[in-house]
Backbone as XML, in Angstrom:
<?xml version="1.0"?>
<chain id="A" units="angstrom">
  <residue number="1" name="UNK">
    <atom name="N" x="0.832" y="-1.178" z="0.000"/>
    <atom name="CA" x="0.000" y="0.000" z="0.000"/>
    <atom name="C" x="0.878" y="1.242" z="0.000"/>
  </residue>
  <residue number="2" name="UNK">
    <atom name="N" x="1.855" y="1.305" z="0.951"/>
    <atom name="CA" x="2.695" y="2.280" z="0.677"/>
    <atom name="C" x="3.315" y="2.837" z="-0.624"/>
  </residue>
  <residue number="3" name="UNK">
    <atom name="N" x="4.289" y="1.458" z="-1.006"/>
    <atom name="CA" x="4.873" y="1.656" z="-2.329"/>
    <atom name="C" x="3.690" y="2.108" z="-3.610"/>
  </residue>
  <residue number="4" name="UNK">
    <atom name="N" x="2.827" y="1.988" z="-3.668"/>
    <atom name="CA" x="1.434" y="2.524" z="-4.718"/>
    <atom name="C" x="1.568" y="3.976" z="-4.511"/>
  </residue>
  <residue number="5" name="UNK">
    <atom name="N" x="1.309" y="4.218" z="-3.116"/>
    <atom name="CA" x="0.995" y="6.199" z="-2.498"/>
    <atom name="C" x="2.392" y="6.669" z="-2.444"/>
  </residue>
  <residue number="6" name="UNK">
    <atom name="N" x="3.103" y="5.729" z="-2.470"/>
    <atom name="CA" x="4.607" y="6.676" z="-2.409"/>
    <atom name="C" x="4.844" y="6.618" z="-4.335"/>
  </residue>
  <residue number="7" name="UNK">
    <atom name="N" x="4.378" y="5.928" z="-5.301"/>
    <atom name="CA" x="4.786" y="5.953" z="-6.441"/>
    <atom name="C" x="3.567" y="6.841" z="-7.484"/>
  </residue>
  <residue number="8" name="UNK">
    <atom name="N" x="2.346" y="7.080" z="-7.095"/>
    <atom name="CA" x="1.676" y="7.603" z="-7.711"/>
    <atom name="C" x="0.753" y="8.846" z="-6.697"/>
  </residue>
  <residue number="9" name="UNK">
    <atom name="N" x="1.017" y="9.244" z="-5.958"/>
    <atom name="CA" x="0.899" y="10.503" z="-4.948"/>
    <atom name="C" x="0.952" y="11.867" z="-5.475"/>
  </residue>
  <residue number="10" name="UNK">
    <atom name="N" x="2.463" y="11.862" z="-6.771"/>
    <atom name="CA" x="2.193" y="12.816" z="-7.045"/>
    <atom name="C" x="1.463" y="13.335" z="-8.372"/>
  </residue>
  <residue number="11" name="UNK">
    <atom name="N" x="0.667" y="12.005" z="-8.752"/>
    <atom name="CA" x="-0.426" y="12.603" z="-9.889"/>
    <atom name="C" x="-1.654" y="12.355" z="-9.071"/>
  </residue>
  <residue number="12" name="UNK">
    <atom name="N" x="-1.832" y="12.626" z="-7.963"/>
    <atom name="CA" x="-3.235" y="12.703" z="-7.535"/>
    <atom name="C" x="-4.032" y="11.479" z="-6.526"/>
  </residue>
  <residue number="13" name="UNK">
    <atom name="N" x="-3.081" y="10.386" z="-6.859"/>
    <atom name="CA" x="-3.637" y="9.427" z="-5.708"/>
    <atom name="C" x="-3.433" y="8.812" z="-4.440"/>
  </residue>
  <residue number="14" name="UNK">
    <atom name="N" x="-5.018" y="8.932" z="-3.731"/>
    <atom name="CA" x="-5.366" y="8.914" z="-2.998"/>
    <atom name="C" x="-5.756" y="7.378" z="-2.233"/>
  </residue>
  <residue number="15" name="UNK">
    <atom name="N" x="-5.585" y="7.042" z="-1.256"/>
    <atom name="CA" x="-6.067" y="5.950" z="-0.356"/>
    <atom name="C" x="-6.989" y="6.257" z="0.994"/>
  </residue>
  <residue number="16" name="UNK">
    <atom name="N" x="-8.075" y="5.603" z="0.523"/>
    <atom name="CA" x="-9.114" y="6.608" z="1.945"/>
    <atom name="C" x="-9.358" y="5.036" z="1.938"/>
  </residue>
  <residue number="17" name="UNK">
    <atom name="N" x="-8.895" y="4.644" z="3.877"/>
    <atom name="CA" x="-9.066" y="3.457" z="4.078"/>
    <atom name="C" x="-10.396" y="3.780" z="5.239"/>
  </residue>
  <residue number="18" name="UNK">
    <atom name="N" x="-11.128" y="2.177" z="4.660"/>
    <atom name="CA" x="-12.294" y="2.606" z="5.904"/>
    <atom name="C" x="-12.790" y="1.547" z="6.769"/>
  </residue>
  <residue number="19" name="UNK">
    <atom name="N" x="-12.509" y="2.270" z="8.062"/>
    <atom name="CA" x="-12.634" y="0.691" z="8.790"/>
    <atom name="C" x="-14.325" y="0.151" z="9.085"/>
  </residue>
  <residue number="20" name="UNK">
    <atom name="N" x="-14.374" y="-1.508" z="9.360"/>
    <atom name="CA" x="-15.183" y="-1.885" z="9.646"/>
    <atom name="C" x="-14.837" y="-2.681" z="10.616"/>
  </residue>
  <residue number="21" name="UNK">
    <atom name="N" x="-15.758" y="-3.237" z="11.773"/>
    <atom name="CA" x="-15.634" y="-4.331" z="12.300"/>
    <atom name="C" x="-16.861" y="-5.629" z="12.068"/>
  </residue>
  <residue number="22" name="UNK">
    <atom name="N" x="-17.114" y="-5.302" z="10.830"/>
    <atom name="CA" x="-18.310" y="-6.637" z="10.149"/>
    <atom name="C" x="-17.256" y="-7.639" z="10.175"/>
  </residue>
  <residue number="23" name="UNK">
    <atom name="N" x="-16.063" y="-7.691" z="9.855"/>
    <atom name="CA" x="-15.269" y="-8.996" z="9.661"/>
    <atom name="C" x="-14.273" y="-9.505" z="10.903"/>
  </residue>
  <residue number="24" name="UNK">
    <atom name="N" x="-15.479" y="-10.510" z="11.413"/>
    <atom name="CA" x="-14.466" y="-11.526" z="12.013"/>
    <atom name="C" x="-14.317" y="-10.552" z="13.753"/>
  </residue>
  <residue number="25" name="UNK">
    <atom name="N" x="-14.512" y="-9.428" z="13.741"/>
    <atom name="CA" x="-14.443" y="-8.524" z="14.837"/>
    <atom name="C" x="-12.784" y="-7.891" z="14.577"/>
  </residue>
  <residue number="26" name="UNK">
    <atom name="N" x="-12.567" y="-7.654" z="13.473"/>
    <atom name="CA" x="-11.266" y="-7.216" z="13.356"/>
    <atom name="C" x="-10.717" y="-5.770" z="13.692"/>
  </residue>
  <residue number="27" name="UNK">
    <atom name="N" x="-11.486" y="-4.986" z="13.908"/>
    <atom name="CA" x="-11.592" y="-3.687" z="14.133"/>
    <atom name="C" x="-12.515" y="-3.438" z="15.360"/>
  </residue>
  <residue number="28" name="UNK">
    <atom name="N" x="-11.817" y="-4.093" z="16.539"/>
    <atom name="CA" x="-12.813" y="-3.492" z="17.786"/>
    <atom name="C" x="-12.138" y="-2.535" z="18.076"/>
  </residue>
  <residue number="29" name="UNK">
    <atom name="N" x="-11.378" y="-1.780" z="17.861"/>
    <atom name="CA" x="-10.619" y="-0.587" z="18.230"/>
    <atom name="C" x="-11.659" y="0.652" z="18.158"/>
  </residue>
  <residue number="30" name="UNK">
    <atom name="N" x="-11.012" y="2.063" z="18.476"/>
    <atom name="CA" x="-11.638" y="2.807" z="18.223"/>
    <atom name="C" x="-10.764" y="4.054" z="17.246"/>
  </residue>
  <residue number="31" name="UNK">
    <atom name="N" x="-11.299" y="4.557" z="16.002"/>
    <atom name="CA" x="-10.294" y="5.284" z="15.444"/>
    <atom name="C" x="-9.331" y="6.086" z="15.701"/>
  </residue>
  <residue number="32" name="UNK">
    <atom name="N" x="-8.778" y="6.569" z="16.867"/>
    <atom name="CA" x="-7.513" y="6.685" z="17.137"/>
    <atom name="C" x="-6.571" y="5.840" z="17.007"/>
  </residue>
  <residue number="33" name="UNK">
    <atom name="N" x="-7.022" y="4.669" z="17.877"/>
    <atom name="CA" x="-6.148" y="3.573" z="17.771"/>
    <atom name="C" x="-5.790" y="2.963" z="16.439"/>
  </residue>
  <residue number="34" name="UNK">
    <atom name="N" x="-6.790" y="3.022" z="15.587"/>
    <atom name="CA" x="-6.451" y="2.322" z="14.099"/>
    <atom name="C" x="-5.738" y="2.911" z="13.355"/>
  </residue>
  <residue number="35" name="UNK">
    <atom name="N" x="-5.760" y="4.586" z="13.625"/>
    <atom name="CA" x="-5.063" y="5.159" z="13.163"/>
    <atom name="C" x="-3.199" y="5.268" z="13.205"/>
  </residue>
  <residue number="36" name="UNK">
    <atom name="N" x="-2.917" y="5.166" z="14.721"/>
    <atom name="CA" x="-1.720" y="5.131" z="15.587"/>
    <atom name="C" x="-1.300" y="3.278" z="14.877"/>
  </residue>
  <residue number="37" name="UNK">
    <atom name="N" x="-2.003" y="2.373" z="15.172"/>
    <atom name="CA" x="-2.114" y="1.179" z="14.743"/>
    <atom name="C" x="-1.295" y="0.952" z="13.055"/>
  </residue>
  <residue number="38" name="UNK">
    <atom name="N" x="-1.808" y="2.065" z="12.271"/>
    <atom name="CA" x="-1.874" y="1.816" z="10.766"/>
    <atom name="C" x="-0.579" y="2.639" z="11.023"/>
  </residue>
  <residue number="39" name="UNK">
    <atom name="N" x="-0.313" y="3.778" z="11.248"/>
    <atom name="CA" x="0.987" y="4.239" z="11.276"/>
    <atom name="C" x="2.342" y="3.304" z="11.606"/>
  </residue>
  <residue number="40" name="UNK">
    <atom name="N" x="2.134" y="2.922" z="12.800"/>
    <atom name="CA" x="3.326" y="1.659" z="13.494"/>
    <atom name="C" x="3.326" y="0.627" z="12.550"/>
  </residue>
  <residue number="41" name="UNK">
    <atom name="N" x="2.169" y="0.464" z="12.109"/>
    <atom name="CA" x="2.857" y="-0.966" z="11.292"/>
    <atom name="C" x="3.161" y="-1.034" z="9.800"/>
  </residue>
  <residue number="42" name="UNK">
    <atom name="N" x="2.718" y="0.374" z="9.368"/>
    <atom name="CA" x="3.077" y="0.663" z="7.947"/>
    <atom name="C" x="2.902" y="1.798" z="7.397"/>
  </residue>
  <residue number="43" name="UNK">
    <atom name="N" x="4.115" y="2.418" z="8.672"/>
    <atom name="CA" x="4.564" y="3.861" z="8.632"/>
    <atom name="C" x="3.727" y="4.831" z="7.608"/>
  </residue>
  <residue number="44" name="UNK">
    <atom name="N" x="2.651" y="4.754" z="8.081"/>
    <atom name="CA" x="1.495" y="5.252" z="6.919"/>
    <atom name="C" x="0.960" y="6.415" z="7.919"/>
  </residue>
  <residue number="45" name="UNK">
    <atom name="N" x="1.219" y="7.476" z="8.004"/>
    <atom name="CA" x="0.632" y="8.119" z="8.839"/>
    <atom name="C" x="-0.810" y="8.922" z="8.115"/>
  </residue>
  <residue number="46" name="UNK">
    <atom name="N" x="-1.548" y="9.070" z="9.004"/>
    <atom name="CA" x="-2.444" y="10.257" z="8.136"/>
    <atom name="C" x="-2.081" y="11.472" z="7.597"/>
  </residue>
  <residue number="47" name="UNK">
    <atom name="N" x="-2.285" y="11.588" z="6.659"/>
    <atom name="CA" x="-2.070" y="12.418" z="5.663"/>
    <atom name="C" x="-2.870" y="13.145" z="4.292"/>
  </residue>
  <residue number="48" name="UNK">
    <atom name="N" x="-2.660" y="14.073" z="3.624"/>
    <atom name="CA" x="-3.567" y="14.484" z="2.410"/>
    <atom name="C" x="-4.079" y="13.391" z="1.705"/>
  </residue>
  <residue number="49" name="UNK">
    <atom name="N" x="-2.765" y="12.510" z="0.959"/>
    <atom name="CA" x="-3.186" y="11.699" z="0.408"/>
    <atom name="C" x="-3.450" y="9.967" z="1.038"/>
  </residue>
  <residue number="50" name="UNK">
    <atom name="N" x="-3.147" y="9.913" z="2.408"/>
    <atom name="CA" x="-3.855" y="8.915" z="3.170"/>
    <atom name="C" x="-4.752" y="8.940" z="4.099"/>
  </residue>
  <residue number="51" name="UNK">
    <atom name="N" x="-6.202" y="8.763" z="4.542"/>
    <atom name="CA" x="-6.692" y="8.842" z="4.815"/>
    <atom name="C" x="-7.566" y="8.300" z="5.815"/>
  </residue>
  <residue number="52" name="UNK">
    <atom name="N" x="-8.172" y="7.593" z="6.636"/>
    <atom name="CA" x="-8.867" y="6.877" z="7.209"/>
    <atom name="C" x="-10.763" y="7.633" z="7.480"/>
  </residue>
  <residue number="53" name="UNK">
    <atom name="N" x="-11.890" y="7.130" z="7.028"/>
    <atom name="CA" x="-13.160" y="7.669" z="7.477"/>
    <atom name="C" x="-13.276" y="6.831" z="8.936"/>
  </residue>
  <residue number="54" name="UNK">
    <atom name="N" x="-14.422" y="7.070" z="9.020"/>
    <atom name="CA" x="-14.674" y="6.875" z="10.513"/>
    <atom name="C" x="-15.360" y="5.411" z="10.025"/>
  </residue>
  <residue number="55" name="UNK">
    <atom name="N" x="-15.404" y="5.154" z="11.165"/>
    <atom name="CA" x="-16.144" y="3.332" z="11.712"/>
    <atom name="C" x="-17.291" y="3.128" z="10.868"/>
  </residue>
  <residue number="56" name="UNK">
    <atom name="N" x="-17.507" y="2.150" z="9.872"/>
    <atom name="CA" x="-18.581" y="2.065" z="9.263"/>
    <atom name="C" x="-18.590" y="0.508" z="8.650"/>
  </residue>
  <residue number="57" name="UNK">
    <atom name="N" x="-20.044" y="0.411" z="8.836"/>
    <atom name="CA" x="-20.586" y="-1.236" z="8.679"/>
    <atom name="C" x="-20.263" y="-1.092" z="6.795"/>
  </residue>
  <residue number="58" name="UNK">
    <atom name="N" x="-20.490" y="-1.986" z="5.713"/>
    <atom name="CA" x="-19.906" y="-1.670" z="4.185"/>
    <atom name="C" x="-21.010" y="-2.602" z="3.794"/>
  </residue>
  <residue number="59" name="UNK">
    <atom name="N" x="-21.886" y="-3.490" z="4.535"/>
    <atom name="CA" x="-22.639" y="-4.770" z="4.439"/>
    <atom name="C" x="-24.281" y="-4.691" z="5.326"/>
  </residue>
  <residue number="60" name="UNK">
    <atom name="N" x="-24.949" y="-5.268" z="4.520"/>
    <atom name="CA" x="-26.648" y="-4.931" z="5.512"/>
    <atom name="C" x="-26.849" y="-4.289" z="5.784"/>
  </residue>
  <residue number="61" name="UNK">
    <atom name="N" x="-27.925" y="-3.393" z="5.915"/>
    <atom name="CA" x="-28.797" y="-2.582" z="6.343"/>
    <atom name="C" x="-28.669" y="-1.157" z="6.540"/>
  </residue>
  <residue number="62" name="UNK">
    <atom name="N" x="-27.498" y="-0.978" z="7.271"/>
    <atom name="CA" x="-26.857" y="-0.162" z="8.340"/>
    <atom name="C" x="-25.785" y="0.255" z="7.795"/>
  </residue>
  <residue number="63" name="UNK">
    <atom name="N" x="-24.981" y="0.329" z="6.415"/>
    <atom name="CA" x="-24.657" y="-0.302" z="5.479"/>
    <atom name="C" x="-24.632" y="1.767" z="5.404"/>
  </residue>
  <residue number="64" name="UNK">
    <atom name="N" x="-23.079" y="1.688" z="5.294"/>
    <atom name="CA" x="-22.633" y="4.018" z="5.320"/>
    <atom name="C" x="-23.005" y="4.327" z="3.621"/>
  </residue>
  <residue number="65" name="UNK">
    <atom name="N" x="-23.507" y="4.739" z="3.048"/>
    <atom name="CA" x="-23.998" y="5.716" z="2.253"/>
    <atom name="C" x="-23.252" y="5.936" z="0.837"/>
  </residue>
  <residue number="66" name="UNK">
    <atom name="N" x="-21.767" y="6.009" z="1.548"/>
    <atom name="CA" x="-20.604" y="5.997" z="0.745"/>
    <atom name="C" x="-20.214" y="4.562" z="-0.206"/>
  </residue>
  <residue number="67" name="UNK">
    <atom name="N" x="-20.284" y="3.236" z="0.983"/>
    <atom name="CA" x="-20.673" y="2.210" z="0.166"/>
    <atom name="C" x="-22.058" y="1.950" z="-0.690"/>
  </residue>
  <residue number="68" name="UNK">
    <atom name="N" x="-22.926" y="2.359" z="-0.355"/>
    <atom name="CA" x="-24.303" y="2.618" z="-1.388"/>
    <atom name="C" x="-23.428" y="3.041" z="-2.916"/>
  </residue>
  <residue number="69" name="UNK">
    <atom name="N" x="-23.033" y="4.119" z="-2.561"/>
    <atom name="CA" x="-22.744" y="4.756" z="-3.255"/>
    <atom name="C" x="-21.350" y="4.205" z="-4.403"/>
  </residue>
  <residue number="70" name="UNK">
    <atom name="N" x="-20.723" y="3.674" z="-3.871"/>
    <atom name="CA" x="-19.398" y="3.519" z="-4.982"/>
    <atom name="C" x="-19.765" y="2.255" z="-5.364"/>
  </residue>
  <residue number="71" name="UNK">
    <atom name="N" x="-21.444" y="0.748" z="-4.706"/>
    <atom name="CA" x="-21.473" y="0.495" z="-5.481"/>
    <atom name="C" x="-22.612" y="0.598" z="-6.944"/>
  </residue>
  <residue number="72" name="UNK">
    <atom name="N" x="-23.371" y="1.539" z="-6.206"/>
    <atom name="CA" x="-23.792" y="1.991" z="-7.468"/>
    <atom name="C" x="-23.114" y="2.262" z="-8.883"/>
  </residue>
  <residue number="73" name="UNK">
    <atom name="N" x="-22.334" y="3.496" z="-8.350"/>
    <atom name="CA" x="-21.486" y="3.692" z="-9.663"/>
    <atom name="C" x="-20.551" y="2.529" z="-9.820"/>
  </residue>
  <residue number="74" name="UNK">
    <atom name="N" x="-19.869" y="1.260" z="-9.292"/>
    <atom name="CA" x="-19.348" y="0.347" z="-10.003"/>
    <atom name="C" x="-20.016" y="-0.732" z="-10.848"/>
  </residue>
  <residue number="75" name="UNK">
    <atom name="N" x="-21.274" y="-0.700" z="-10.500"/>
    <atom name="CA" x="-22.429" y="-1.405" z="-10.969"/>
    <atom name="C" x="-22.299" y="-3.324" z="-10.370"/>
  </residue>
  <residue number="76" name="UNK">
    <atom name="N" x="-21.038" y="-2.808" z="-9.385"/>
    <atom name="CA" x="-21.270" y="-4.683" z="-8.429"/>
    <atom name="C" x="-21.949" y="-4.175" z="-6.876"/>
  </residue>
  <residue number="77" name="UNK">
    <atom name="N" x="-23.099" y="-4.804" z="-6.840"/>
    <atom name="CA" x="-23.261" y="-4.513" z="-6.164"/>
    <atom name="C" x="-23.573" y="-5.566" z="-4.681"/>
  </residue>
  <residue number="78" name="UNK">
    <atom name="N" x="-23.046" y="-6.746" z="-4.947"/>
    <atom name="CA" x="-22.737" y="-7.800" z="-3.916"/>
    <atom name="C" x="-22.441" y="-7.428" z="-2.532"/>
  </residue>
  <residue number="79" name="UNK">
    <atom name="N" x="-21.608" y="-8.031" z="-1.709"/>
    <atom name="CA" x="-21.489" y="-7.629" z="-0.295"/>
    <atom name="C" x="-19.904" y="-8.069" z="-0.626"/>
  </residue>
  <residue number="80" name="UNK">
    <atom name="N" x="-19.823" y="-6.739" z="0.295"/>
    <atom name="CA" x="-18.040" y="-7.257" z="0.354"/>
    <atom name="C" x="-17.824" y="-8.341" z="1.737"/>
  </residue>
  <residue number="81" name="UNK">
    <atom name="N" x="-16.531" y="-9.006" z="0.631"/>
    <atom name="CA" x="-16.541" y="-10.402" z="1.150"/>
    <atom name="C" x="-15.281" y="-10.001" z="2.304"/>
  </residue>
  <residue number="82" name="UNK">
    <atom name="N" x="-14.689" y="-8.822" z="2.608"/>
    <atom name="CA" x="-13.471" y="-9.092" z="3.191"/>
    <atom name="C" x="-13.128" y="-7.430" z="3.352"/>
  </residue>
  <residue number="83" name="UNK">
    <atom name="N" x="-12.717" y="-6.291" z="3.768"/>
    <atom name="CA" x="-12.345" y="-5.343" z="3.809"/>
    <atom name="C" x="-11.229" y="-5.091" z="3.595"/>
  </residue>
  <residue number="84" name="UNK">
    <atom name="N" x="-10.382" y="-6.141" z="3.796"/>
    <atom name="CA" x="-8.750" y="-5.757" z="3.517"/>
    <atom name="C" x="-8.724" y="-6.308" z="1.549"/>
  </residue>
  <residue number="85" name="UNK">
    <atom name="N" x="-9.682" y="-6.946" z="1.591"/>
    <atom name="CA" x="-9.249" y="-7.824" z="0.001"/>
    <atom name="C" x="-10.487" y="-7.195" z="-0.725"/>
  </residue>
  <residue number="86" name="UNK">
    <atom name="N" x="-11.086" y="-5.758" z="-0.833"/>
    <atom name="CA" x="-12.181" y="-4.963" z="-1.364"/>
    <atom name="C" x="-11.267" y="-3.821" z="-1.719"/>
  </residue>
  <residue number="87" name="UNK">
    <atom name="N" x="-11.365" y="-3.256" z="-2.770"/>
    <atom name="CA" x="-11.060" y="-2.118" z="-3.210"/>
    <atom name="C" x="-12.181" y="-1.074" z="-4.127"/>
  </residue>
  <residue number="88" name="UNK">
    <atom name="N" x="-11.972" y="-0.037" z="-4.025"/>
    <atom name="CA" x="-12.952" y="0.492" z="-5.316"/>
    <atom name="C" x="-11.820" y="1.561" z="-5.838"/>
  </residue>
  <residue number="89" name="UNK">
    <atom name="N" x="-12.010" y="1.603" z="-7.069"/>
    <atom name="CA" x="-10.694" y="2.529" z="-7.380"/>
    <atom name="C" x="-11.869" y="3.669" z="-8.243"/>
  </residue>
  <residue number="90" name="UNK">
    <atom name="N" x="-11.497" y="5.046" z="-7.703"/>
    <atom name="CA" x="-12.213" y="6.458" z="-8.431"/>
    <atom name="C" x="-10.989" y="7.254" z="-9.132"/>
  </residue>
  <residue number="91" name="UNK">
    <atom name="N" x="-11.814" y="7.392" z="-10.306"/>
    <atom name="CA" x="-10.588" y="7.898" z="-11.384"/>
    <atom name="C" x="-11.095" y="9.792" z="-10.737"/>
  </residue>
  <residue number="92" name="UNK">
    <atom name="N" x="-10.649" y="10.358" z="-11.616"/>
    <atom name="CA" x="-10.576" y="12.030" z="-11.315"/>
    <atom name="C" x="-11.551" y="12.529" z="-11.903"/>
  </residue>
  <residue number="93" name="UNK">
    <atom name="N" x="-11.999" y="11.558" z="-12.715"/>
    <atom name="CA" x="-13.245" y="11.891" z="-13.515"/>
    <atom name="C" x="-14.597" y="11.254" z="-13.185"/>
  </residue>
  <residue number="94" name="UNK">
    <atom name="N" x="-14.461" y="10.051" z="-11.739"/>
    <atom name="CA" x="-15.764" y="10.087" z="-10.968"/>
    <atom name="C" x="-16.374" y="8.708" z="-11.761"/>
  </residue>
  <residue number="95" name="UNK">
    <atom name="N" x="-14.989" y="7.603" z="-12.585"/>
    <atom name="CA" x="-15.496" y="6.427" z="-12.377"/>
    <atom name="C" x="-15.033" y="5.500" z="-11.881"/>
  </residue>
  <residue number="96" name="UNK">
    <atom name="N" x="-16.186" y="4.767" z="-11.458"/>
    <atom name="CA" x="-15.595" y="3.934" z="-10.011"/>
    <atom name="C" x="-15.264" y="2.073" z="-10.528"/>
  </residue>
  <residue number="97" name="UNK">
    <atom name="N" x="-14.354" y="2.093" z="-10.031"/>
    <atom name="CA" x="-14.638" y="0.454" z="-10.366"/>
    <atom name="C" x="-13.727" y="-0.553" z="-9.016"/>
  </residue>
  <residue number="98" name="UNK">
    <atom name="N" x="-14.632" y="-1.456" z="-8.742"/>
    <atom name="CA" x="-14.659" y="-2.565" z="-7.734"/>
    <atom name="C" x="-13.301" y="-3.499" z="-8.070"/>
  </residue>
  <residue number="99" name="UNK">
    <atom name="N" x="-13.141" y="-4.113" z="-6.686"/>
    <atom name="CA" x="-12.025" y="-5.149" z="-7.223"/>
    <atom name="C" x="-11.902" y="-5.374" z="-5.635"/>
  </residue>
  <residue number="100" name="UNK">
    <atom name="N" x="-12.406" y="-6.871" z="-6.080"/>
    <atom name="CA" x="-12.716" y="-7.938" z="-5.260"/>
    <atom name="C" x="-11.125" y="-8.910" z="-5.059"/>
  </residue>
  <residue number="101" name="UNK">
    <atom name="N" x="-11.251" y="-9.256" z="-3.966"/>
    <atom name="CA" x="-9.870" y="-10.749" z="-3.684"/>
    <atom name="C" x="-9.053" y="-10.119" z="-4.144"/>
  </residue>
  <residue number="102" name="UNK">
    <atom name="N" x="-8.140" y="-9.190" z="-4.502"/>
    <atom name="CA" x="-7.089" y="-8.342" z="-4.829"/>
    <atom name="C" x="-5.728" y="-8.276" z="-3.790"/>
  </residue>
  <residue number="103" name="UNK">
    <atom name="N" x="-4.591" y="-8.196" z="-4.341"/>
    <atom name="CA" x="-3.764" y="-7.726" z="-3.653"/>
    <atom name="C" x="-3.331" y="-6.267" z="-4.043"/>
  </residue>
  <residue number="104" name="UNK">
    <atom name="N" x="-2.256" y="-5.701" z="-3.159"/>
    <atom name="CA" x="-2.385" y="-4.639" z="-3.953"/>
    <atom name="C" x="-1.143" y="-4.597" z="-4.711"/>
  </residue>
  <residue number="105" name="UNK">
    <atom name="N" x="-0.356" y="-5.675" z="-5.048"/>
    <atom name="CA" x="0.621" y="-5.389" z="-6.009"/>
    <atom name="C" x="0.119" y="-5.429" z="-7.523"/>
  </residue>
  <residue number="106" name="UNK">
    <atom name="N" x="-0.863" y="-6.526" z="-7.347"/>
    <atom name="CA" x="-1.937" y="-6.159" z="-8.801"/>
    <atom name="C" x="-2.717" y="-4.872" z="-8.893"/>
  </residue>
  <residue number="107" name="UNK">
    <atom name="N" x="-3.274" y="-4.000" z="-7.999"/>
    <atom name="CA" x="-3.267" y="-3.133" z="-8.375"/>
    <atom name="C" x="-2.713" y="-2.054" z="-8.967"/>
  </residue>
  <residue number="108" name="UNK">
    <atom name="N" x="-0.958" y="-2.057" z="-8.769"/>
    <atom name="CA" x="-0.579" y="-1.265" z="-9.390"/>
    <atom name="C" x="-0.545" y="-0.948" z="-10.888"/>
  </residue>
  <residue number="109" name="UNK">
    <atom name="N" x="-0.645" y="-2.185" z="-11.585"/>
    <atom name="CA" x="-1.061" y="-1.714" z="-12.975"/>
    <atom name="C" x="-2.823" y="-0.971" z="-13.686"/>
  </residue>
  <residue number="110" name="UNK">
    <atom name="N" x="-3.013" y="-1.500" z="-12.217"/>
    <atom name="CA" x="-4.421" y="-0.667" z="-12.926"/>
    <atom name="C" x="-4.591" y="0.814" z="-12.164"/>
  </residue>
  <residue number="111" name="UNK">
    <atom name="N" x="-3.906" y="1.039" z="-11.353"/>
    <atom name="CA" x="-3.463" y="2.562" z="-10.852"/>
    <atom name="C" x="-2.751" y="3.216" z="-11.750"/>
  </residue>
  <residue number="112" name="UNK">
    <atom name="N" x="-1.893" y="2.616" z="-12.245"/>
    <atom name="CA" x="-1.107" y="2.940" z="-13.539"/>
    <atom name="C" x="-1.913" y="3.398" z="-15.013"/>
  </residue>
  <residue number="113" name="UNK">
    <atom name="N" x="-2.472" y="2.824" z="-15.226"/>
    <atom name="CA" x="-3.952" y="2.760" z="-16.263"/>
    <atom name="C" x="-4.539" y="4.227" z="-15.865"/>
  </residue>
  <residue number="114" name="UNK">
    <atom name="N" x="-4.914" y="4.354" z="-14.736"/>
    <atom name="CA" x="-5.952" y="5.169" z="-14.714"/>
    <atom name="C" x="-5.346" y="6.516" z="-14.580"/>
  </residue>
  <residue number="115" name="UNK">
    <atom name="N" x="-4.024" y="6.637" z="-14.131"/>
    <atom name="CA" x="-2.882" y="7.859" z="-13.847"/>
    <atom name="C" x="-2.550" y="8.063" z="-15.819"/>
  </residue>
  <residue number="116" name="UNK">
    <atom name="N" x="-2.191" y="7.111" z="-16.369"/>
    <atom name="CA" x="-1.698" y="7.559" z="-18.010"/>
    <atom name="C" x="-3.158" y="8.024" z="-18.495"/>
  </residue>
  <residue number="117" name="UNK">
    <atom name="N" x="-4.173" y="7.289" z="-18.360"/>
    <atom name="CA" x="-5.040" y="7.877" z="-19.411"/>
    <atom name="C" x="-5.861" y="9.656" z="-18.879"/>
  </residue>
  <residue number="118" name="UNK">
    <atom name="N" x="-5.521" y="9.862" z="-17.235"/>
    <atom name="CA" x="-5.929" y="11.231" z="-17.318"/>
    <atom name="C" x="-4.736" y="12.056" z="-17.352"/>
  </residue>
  <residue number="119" name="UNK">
    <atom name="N" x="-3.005" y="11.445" z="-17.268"/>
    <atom name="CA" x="-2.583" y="12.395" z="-18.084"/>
    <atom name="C" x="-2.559" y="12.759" z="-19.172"/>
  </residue>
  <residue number="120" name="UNK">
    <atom name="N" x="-3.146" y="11.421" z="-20.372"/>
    <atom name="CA" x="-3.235" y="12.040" z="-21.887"/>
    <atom name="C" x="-5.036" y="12.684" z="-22.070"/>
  </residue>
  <residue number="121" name="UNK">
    <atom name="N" x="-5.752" y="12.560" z="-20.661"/>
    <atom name="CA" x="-6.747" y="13.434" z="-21.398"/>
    <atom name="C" x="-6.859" y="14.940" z="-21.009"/>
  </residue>
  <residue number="122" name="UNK">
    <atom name="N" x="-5.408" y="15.259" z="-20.049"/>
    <atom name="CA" x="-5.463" y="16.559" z="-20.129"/>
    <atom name="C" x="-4.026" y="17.423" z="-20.729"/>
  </residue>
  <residue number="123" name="UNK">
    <atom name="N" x="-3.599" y="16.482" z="-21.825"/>
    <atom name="CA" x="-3.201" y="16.930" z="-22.414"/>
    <atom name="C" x="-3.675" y="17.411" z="-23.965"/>
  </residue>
  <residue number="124" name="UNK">
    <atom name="N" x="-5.414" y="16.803" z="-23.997"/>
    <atom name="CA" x="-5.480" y="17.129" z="-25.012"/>
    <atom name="C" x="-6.135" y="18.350" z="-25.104"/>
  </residue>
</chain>
């Protein structure tokens, strides 16, 4: 996760991590701690381009707004199976796309993707 925000940070991207404790009770903390937590173990401190929202369910009912929302615009709209292995990636231009069971070294080519094609669309 680092190496991604330390290699593409300075065209614009962003990591807004968001905790839940739907899985497994993995997040009984309270956001300070996850925060201090995420720093110590992968010198990730909060920052512009890292982020943490507050405590939110992503699954049933109760289910924050924001996930409504990104999966609308990804058009999957299943239950996430895992919070650490869920991603949604938002381009600059506000499209969203899902990615399920992922690591994030595979993501870097599709971070890559989405960094070249809005530098060639504002170069045109």
């Amino acid at each position: 996760m680092k190496e991604l925000l330390v290699k593409y940070e300075k065209s614009g991207f962003k990591i807004i991590v968001c905790p839940s404790n739907q899985f497994g009770a993995q997040e009984p903390w309270e956001l300070p701690k996850i925060k201090t937590w995420t720093e110590e173990q992968f010198q990730l401190p909060q920052t512009e381009s890292f982020q943490h929202t507050i405590k939110m369910n992503v699954n049933g009912d109760d289910t924050h707004p924001l996930y409504n929302w990104l999966r609308e615009l990804s058009g999957k709209h299943g239950d996430v199976k895992w919070n650490f292995f869920s991603a949604f990636l938002v381009s600059k231009m506000g499209v969203v796309t899902r990615h399920n069971s992922f690591r994030w070294k595979s993501l870097g080519s599709k971070i890559q993707g989405l960094v070249n094609q809005e530098i060639s669309e504002t170069e045109i």
